[in-house]
C-alpha angles and dihedrals in degrees: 000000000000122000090247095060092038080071112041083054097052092047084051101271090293116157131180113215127177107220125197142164141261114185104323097332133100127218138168134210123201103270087228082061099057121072093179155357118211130157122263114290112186109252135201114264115232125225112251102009134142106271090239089069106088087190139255132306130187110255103191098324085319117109110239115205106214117220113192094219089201088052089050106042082054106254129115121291116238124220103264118241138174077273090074130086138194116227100204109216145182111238102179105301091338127095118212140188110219113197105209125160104258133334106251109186149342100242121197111184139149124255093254086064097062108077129212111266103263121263096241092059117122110252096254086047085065101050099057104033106067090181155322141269123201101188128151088353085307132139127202146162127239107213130210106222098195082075098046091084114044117249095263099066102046086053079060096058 
């Protein structure tokens, strides 16, 4: 048992989640997870790199690599307007701006709540949703962050 989950079970399984949209769909991240939350800021693009990766932007004299979240769980990236937000994140060592569509709703539920990932999901579908939350007639996803950047880089970081 991880630390983490020593303690969500000692506080009663109780876990606080953000959850946000992309397009018409609605997913969460663990809160200990987010630093911040900010709105879109135009970044520079990078030679070479994945085209889920919109590009960098200085956050406070710290360079900020920019993961556009729709681009990378497979499904079409949006234009970017002043609507969208960045939920800066800690992936590993690695600090990451993810660029989603709007921030919902701050979610604190128990562990009983967030159900297994379906058997007939597709593979990468698994590796990227950890559960599911049925909540106000609500769906949402629960992601997994460690597979939002590809093992390289993480090996990088």
């Amino acid at each position: 048992m991880t630390q983490t989950n020593a303690n969500l079970n000692a506080a009663g399984g109780l876990r606080e989640l953000i959850s946000f949209r992309i397009g018409a769909q609605e997913f969460c991240v663990d809160i200990m997870a987010v630093r911040e939350i900010r709105g879109w800021t135009a970044a520079t693009a990078l030679p070479q790199s994945p085209p889920f990766v919109r590009g960098v932007i200085n956050l406070r004299g710290a360079v900020l690599p920019i993961v556009d979240l729709a681009a990378r769980l497979g499904f079409e990236s949006s234009e970017t307007s002043d609507r969208h937000v960045i939920i800066v994140a800690q992936i590993g060592e690695q600090v990451v701006g993810l660029l989603v569509d709007a921030v919902s709703d701050i979610l604190t539920v128990t562990d009983d709540v967030i159900q297994p990932t379906p058997d007939v999901a597709s593979d990468t579908a698994k590796l990227f949703v950890r559960g599911l939350l049925a909540i106000d007639g609500r769906m949402i996803s629960l992601i997994g962050l460690e597979r939002v950047l590809p093992d390289f880089e993480l090996e990088a970081a």
